[in-house]
C-alpha positions in Angstrom: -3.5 -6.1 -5.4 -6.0 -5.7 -2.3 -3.3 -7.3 -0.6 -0.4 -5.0 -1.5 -2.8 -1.7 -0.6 -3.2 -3.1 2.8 0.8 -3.7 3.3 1.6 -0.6 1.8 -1.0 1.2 3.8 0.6 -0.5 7.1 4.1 0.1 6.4 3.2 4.3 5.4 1.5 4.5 9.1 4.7 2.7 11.0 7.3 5.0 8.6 5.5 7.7 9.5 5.8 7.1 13.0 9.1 6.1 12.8 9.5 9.5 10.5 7.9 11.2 13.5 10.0 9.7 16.3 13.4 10.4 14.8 13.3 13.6 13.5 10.3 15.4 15.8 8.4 17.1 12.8 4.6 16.1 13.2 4.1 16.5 9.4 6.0 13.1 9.1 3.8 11.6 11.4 0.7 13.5 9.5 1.5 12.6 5.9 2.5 9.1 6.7 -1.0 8.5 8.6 -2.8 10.6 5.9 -1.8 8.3 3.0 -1.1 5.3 4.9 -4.8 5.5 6.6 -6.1 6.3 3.0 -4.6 3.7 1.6 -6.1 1.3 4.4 -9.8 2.7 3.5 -9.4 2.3 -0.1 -8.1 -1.4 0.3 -11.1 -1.6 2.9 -13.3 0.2 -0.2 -11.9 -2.0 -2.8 -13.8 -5.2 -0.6 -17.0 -3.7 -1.8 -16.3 -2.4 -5.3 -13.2 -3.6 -6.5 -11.9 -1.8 -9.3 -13.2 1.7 -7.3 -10.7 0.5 -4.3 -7.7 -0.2 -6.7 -8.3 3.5 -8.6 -8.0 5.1 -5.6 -4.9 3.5 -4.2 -3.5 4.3 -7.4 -4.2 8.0 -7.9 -3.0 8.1 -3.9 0.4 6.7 -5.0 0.3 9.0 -7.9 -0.3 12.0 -5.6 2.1 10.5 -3.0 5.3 9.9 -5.9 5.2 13.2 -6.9 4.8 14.8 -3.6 8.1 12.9 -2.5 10.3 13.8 -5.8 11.8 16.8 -4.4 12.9 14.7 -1.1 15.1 12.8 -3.3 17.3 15.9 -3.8 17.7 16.2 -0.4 19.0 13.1 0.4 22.9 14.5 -0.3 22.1 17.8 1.5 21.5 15.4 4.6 18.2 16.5 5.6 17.0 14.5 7.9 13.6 13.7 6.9 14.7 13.3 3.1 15.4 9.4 3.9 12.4 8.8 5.3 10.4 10.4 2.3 12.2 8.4 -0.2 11.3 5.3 1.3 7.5 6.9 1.0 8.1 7.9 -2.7 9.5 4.0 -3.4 6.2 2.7 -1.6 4.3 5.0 -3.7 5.4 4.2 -6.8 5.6 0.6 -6.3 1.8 0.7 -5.7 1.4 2.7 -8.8 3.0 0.3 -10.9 0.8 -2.2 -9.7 -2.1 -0.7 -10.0 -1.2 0.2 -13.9 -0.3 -3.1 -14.4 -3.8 -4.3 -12.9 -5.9 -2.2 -14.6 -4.2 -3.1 -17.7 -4.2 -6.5 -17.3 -8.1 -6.4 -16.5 -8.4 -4.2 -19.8 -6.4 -6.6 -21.6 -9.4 -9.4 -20.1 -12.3 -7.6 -20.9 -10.9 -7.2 -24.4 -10.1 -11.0 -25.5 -13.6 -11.8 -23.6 -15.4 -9.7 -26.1 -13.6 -10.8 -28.7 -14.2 -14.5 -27.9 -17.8 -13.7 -27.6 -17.9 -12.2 -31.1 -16.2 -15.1 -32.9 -18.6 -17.6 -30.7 -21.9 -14.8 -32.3 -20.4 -15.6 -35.4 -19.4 -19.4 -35.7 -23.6 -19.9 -34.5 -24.7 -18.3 -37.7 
């Protein structure tokens, strides 16, 4: 997962550059630093305190999917910047999944692990 923050937060930096260089706007360039760089601190977070780095990258992608669903309307209106912002939203959501899926999966863990340790309590008696 670390791993995926840190990619994700690369590629959101470079497409917002890219954003930024092909159309002109500087929000492009702003949102795709802004979540891209926060992305980057929260895989750099998540070296410290784990789970507290993958949280974060995941309520960023949730923030960042839903700020980029109106851009997919605009994809057949031909606005430029709506292709770039897709792309964003994908990212986004991709590192959403993955972060559900984690947490899940560490849930799930945590949950046979106590229930191991309560049959082993009770197999001692």
């Amino acid at each position: 997962m670390r791993t995926l923050i840190f990619i994700a937060g690369f590629l959101l930096c470079g497409l917002g550059a890219l954003a930024f260089r092909s159309s002109g706007d500087p929000m492009l360039l702003q949102g795709g630093l802004t979540l891209g760089g926060g992305w980057i601190i929260c895989g750099l977070f998540s070296l410290r305190a784990k789970w507290h780095g993958f949280v974060g990258a995941g309520m960023l992608a949730l923030l960042g999917a839903l700020r980029s669903l109106p851009a997919l309307g605009g994809l057949a209106g031909g606005d430029p910047a709506a292709p770039f912002t897709a792309a964003a939203g994908i990212l986004c959501s991709i590192v959403f999944i993955a972060a559900v899926r984690t947490l899940l999966a560490e849930r799930r863990r945590q949950a046979i692990e106590s229930l191991q340790a309560g049959d082993d309590s009770r197999s001692a008696r």
